[in-house]
C-alpha positions as CSV (number, residue, x, y, z in Angstrom):
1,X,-22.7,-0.6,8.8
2,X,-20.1,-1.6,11.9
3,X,-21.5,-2.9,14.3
4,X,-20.4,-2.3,17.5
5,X,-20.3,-4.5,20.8
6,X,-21.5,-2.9,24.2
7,X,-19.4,-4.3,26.9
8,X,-21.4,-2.2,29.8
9,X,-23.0,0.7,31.2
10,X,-21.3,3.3,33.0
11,X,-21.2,7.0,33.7
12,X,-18.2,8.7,31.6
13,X,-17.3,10.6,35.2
14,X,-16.0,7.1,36.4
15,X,-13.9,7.3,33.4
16,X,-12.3,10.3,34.3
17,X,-12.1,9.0,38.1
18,X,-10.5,6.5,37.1
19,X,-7.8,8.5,34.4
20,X,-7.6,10.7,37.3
21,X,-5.8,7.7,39.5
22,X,-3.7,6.0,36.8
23,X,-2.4,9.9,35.7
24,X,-1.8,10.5,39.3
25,X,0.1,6.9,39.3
26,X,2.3,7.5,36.6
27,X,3.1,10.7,37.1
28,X,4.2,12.5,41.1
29,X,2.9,16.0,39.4
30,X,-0.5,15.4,39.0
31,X,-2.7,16.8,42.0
32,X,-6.9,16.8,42.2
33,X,-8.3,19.8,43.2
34,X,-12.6,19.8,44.3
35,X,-15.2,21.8,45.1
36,X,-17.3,20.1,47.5
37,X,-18.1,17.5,44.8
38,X,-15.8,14.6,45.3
39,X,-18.0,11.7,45.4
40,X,-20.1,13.1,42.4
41,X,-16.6,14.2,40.5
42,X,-15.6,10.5,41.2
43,X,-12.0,12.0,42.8
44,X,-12.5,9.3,45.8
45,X,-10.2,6.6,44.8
46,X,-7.7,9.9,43.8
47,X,-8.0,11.7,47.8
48,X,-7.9,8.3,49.0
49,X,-4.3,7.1,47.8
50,X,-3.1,10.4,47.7
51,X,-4.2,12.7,50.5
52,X,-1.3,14.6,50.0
53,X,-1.8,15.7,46.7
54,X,-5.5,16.4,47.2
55,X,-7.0,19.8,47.6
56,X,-10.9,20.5,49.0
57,X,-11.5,24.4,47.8
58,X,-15.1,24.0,49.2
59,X,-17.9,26.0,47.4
60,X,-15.5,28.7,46.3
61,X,-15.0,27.6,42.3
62,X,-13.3,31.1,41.5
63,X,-10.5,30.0,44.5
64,X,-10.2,26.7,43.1
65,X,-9.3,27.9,39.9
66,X,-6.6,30.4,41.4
67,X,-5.2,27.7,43.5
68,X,-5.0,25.5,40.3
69,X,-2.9,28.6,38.7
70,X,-0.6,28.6,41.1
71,X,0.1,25.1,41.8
72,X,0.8,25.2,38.3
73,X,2.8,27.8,38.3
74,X,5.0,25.4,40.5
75,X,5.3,22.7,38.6
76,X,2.5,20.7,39.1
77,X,0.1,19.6,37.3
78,X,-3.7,20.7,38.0
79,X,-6.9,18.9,38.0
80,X,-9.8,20.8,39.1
81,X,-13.0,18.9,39.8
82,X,-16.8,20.5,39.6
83,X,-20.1,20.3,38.0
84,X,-19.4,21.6,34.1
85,X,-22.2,24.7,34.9
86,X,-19.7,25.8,37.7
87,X,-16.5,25.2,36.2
88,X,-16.8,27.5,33.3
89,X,-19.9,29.9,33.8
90,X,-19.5,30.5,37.6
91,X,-15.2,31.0,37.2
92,X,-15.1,32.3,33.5
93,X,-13.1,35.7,34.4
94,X,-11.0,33.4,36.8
95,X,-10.4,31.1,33.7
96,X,-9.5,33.9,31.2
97,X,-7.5,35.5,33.4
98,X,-5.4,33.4,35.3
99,X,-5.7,30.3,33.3
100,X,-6.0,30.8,29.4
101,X,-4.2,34.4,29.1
102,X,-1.1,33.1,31.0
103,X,-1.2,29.6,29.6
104,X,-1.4,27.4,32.6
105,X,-0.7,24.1,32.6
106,X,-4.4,23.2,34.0
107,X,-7.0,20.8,33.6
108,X,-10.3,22.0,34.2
109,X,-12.9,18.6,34.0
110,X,-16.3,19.1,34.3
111,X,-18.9,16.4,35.6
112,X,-23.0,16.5,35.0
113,X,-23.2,18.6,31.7
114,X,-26.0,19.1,29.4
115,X,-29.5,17.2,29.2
116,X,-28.6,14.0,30.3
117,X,-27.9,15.3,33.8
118,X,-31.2,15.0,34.0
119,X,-33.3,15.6,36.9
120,X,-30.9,18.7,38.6
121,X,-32.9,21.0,35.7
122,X,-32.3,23.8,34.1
123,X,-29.8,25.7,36.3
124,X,-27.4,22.7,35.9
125,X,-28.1,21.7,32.8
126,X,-24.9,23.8,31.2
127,X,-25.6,23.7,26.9
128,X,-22.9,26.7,26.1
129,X,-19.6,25.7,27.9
130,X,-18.3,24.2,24.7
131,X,-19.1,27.4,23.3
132,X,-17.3,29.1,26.5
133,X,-14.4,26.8,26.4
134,X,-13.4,26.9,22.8
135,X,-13.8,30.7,22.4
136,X,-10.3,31.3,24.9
137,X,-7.4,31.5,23.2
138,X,-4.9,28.2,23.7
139,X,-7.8,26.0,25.2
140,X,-8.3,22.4,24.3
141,X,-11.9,21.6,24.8
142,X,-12.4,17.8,24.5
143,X,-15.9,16.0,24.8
144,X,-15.2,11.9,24.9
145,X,-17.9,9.9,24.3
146,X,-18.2,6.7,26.9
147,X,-16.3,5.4,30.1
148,X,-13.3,4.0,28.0
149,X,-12.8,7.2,26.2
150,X,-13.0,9.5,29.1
151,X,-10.5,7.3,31.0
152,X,-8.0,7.8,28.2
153,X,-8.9,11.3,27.4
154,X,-8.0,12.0,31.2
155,X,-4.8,10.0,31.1
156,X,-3.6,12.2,28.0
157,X,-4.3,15.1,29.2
158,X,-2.1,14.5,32.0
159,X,0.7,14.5,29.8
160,X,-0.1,17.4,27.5
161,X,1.2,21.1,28.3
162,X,-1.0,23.6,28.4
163,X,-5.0,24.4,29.3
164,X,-7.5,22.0,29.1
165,X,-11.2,21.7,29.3
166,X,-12.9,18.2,29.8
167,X,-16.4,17.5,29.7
168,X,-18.2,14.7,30.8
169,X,-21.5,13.3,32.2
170,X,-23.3,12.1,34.8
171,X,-25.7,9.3,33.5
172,X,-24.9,5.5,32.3
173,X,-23.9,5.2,28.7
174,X,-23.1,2.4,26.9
175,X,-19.1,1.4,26.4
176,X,-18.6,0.8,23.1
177,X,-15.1,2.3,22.4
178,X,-12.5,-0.6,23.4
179,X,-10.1,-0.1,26.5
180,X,-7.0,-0.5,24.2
181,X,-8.2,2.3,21.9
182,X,-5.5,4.9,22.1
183,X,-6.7,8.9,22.3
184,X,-4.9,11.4,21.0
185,X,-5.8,14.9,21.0
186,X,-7.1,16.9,18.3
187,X,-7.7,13.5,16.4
188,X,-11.0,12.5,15.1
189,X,-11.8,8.3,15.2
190,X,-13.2,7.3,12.5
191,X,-16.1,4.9,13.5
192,X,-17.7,3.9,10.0
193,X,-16.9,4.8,6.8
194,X,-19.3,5.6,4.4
195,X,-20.3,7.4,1.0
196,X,-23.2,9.0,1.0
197,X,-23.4,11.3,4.6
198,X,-21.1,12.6,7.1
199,X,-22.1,12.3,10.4
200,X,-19.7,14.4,13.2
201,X,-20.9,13.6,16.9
202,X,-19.5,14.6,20.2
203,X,-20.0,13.4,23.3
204,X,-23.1,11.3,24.4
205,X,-24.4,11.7,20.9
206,X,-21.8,9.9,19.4
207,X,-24.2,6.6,20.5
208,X,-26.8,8.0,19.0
209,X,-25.0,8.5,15.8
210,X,-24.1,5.0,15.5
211,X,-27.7,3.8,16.1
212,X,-28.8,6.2,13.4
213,X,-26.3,4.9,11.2
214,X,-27.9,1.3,11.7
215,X,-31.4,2.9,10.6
216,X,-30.1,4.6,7.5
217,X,-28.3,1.3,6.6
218,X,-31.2,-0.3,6.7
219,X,-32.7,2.2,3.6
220,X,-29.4,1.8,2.0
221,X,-28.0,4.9,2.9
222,X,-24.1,4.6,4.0
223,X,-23.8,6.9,6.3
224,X,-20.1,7.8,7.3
225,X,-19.7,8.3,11.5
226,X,-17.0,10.0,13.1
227,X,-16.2,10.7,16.1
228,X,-14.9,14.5,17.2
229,X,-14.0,13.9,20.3
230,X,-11.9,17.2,20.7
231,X,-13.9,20.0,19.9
232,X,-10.3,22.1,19.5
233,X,-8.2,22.0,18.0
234,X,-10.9,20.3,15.4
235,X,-9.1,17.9,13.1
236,X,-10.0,19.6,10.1
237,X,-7.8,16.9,7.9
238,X,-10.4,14.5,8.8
239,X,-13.6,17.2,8.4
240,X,-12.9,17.5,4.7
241,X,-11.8,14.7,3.8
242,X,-14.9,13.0,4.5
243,X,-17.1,15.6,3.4
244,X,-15.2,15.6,-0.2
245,X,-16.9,11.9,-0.4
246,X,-20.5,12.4,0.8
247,X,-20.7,16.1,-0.4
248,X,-23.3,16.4,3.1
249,X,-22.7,16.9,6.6
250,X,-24.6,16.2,9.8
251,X,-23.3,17.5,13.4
252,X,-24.9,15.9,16.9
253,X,-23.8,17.2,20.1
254,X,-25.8,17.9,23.5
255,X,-25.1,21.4,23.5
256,X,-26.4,25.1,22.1
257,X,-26.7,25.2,18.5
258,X,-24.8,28.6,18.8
259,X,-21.0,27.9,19.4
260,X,-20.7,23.8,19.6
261,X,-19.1,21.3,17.4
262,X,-22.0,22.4,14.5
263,X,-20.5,25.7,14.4
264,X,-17.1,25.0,14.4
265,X,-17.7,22.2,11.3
266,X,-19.7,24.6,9.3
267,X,-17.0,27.5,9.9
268,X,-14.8,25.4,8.0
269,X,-16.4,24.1,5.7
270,X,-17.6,27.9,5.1
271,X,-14.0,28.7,4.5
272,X,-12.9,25.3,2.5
273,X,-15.7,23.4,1.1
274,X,-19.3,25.1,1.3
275,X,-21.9,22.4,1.3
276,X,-25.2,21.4,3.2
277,X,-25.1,21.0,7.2
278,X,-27.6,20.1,9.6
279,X,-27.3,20.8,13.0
280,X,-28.6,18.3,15.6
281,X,-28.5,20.7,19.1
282,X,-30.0,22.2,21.6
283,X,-32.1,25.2,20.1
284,X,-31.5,28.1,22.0
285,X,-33.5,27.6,24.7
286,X,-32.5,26.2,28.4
287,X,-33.0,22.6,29.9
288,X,-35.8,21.2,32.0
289,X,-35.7,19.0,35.0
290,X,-36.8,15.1,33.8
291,X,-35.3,11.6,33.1
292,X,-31.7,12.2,30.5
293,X,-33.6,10.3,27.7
294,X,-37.1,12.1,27.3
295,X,-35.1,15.0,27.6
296,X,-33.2,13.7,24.6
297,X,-36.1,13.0,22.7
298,X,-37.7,15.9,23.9
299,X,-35.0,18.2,22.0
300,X,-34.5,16.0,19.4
301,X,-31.2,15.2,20.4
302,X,-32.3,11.4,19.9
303,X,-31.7,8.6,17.6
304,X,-34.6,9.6,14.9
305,X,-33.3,13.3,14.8
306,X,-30.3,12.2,13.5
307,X,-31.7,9.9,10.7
308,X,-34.0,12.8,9.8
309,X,-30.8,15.4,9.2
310,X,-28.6,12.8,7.6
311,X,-32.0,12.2,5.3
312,X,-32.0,16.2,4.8
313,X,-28.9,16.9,4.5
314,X,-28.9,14.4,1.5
315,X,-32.1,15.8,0.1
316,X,-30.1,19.0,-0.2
317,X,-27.1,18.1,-2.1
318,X,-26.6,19.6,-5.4
C-alpha cells in the first residue's frame, strides 16, 4: 500500500478561497458573487483585491443565481458562493431554469456540505445535492477531496465552459494530494493500484479510503483506491478498467445512498460489467447536530466501514 504524507490540516473551503483569487488573477472575467456568507465561503481575500468584481446578493440565493445568469450572459465568468443546502435545494428551479437549460457559463460552489459540517445539524447538513446536481442536463458536479484539490478544482473550473457544481466542506482535513498535482475534469486519480478490490471515494471519504486500504494491507488484501473526484461526467474508462482486475467494487461518499457516486458506479457497471458493489453512504435518513467525526462513525461513513464493504464485496465475488 502507498503510503501517503500529510503535509497539514485545512478546510477544503480555503481551497476554493484560494482557487477563487488565483482564477480571478489570471483571468479579468472571473467575478464572486455571495450570499451573506463571505467569511464562511472564504471569498475575503477575492472582495478584498477585487471590489469591483464582487457581488453581495444578501440572503436572496434565488437572486444570486439570476444575477450569476446574466453576468454570464455578458461575458463573464460567474462564481456564486453559499452554504451547499442553499445553493441547490433552496435555488433548484432558479438553477434548472436559468442556469442548466440555457447552458450558462456558471459556477455554482457550495461550502459546509454533508456530516462533517457538523454541529449546524440536520437542516444544513445537505446528503442529496450530488444527487440534485448530477440529475440536470450539462452539469459537471465535482466533489475534491482536500485543500490542494479544491484549490485546483476551482482554478479549472475557471477555465472550462459551461455549468458547474463544486462541493466542498467546512471542517479540517488532512492534505495529502500534492500542490503540483494537476486536476482535470472528468478524470479519476488513481491513488493505489491494487488486485483484489476497487475502492471509488469522493470527497472527504477519499481519506478514509486510504486508511482503509492500510487496514486491508495489513490482512493481505490489495485493495485498489481511486479517487472520483468528478461525480460527472464519471470517467467510466477508469471505472471498468479497474473493476475488470478486482472483479469487486466498493463506493464511499458523504452523501445519500440514493443518487451519489454509488449509484452512478453501479449504473454502469449495470450496463457494462455486472458485479458486486457495496455502498458506503448515508442511508436515507437526515443528519444530526454533533462533532464531523462521531457523526462519521455514527453512519458508518468511517474508516472500519469501508474495510468491512471491501471485505464484503470480496466475500461476494463469483
Amino acid at each position: 500500500m502507498k503510503k501517503f504524507e500529510v503535509t497539514a490540516q485545512k478546510d477544503t473551503r480555503s481551497g476554493f478561497g484560494a482557487g477563487l483569487l488565483e482564477a480571478a488573477k489570471l483571468n479579468e472575467n472571473v467575478v464572486g458573487l455571495c450570499a451573506d456568507l463571505t467569511g464562511s465561503l472564504m471569498m475575503d481575500a477575492f472582495q478584498k483585491e477585487f471590489p469591483h468584481r464582487f457581488f453581495q446578493a444578501g440572503i436572496a440565493e434565488a437572486n444570486m443565481m439570476g444575477l450569476a445568469a446574466g453576468l454570464a450572459t455578458a461575458g463573464k465568468i460567474p462564481f456564486t458562493g453559499t452554504f451547499a443546502n442553499f445553493s441547490t435545494g433552496r435555488v433548484y428551479d432558479q438553477i434548472r431554469q436559468s442556469i442548466a437549460y440555457s447552458d450558462k457559463n456558471v459556477k455554482i460552489c457550495a461550502s459546509h456540505a454533508g456530516l462533517t459540517l457538523g454541529e449546524d445539524g440536520a437542516t444544513h447538513q445537505i446528503l442529496e445535492d450530488l444527487g440534485l446536481m448530477k440529475m440536470l442536463p450539462g452539469m459537471v458536479v465535482i466533489n475534491p477531496c482536500d485543500y490542494n484539490q479544491t484549490k485546483a478544482a476551482t482554478m479549472a473550473i475557471a477555465n472550462y465552459h459551461g455549468p458547474v457544481y463544486l462541493r466542498f466542506g467546512r471542517p479540517k482535513w488532512p492534505v495529502f494530494i500534492p500542490e503540483t498535482q494537476a486536476f482535470e475534469i472528468g478524470k479519476a486519480l488513481m491513488l493505489n493500484e491494487g488486485a483484489d478490490v476497487s475502492i471509488f471515494a469522493t470527497g472527504h471519504l477519499v481519506w478514509k479510503a486510504i486508511q482503509a486500504g492500510e487496514i486491508l494491507a495489513e490482512k493481505g488484501i490489495s485493495a485498489e483506491i481511486i479517487n472520483i473526484h468528478t461525480i460527472k461526467p464519471l470517467d467510466a474508462e477508469a471505472v471498468l478498467n479497474s473493476a475488470r482486475k478486482t472483479r469487486c467494487v466498493v463506493t464511499a461518499e458523504e452523501h445519500q445512498i440514493n443518487g451519489g457516486l454509488g449509484d452512478s458506479i453501479a449504473q454502469l457497471l449495470a450496463r457494462n460489467l455486472p458485479l458486486p458493489v457495496e455502498m458506503v453512504a448515508v442511508m436515507d435518513s437526515f443528519g444530526e447536530s454533533g462533532k464531523p467525526e462521531e457523526l462519521l462513525v455514527k453512519y458508518h461513513l468511517d474508516t472500519p466501514d469501508i474495510v468491512a464493504a471491501a471485505e464484503k464485496a470480496i466475500s461476494r465475488k463469483g
